[in-house]
N, C-alpha and C positions, 0 to 999 in steps of 0.2 A: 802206616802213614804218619800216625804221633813220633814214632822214634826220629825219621828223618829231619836233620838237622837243621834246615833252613826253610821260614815258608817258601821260596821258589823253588823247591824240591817237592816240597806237599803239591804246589801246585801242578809241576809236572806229575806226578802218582796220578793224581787226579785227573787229567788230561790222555793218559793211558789207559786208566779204568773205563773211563768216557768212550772211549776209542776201541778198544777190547768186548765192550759189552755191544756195542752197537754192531759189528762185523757179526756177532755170532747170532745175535736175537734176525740179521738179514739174509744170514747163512739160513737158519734156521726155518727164516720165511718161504725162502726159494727151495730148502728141501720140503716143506710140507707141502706145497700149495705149486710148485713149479714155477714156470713163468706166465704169473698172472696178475693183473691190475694191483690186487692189495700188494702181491710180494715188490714190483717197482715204485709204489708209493712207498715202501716201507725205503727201499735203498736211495729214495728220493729224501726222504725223512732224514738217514743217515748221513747222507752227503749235505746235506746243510745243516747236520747237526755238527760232522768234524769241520767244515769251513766257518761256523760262527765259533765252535769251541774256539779252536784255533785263534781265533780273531781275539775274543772273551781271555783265554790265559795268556797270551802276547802280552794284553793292557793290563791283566793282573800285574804281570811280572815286573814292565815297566814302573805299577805302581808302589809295588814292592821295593824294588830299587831305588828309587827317587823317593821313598818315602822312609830308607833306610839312613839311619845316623851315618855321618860320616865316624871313620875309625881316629 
């Protein structure tokens, strides 16, 4: 993530990682446990955790840009 050239690239990595580790930690839940109350809370969890990331790197990004020198 350091090498990437611009912070709105970091912050996309980020947003990916976000996103990557959430599916497999709920993948995970539904393979051990099936379909059972913790494993839906847990995919409940995830789903409002990609729709605020989402939300949270959008205004990142925005702030990034507007907050960037002009050339």
């Amino acid at each position: 993530m350091l090498r990437l050239a611009t912070p709105l690239d970091r912050v996309h990595a980020v947003t990916f990682v976000n996103a990557a580790a959430g599916a497999a930690i709920t993948l995970a839940a539904f393979l051990a446990d099936g379909p059972t109350d913790r494993a839906f809370k847990i995919l409940a969890i995830f789903v409002i955790n990609l729709v605020a990331g989402a939300a949270i790197s959008h205004m990142t990004g925005r702030a990034l840009t507007a907050r960037a020198p002009a050339p």
